[in-house]
C-alpha positions as CSV (number, residue, x, y, z in Angstrom):
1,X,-40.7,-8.9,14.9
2,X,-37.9,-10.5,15.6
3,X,-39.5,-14.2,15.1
4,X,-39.9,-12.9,11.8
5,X,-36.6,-12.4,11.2
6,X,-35.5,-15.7,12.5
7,X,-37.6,-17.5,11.3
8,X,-37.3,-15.6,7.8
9,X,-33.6,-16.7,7.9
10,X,-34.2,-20.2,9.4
11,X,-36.6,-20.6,5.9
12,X,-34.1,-18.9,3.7
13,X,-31.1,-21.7,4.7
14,X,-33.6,-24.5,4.2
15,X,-34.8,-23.3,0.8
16,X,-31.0,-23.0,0.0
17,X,-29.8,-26.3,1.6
18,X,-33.1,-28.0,-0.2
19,X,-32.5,-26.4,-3.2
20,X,-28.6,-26.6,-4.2
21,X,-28.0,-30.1,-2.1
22,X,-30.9,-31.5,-2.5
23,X,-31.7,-32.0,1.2
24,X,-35.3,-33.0,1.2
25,X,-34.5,-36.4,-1.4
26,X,-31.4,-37.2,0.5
27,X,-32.2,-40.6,2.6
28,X,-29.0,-41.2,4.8
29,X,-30.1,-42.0,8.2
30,X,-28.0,-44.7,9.5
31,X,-26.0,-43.6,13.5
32,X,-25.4,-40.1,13.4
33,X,-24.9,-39.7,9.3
34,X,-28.4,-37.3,8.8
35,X,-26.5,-34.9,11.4
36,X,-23.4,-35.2,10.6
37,X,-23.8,-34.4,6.6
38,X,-26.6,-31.0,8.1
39,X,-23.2,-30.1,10.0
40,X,-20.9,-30.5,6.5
41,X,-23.6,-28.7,4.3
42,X,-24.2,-26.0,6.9
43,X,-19.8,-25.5,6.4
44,X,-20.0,-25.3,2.8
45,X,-22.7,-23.1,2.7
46,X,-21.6,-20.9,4.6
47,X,-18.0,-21.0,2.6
48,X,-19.7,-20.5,-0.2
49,X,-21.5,-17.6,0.9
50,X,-18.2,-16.0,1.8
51,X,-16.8,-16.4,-1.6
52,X,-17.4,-13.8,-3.6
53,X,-15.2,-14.1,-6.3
54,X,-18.2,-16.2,-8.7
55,X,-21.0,-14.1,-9.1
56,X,-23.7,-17.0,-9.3
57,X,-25.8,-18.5,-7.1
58,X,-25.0,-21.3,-4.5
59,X,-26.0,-24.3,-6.1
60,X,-23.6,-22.7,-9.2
61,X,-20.2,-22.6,-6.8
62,X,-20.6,-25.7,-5.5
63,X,-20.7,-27.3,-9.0
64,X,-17.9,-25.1,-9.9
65,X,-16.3,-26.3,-6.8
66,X,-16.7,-29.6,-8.2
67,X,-15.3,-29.1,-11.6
68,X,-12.6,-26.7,-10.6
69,X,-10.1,-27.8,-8.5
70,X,-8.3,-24.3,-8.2
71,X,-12.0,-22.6,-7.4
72,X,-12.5,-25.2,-4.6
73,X,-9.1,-23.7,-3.3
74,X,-10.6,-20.6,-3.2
75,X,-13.5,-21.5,-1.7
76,X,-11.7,-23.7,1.1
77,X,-9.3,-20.5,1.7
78,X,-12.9,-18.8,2.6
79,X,-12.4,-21.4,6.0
80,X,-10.0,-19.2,8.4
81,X,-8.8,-21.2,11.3
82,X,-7.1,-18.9,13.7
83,X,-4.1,-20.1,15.8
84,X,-4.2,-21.2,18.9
């Protein structure tokens, strides 16, 4: 059961990460760049999944993060760094 669930969620991110940033057609590979852009998409979806503002879909706020300059604002506030 709780496979299930993981794995539900584990197919869930990849459909999302596939589907708004194109993952599967992206062809950087050179060093560490494949890992290092999973690590950058993994932080913006997950800021974008915060942001609740838009009431579209991901692939939708991260164009509009792209057009908008004030939106990506928002969407960066979503990124709390606490002090240390």
């Amino acid at each position: 059961m709780l496979f299930d669930i993981i794995g539900g969620r584990e197919n869930q991110l990849h459909w999302v990460l596939d589907v708004s940033f194109k993952e599967d057609t992206c062809r950087g590979c050179q060093g560490y760049s494949a890992e290092n852009r999973t690590v950058m998409r993994h932080i913006a979806v997950n800021l974008l999944s915060q942001e609740k503002t838009a009431k579209v879909g991901i692939e939708n706020k991260r164009l509009k993060a792209g057009w908008d300059n004030r939106y990506l604002e928002t969407v960066l506030s979503c990124f709390n760094i606490a002090p240390s």
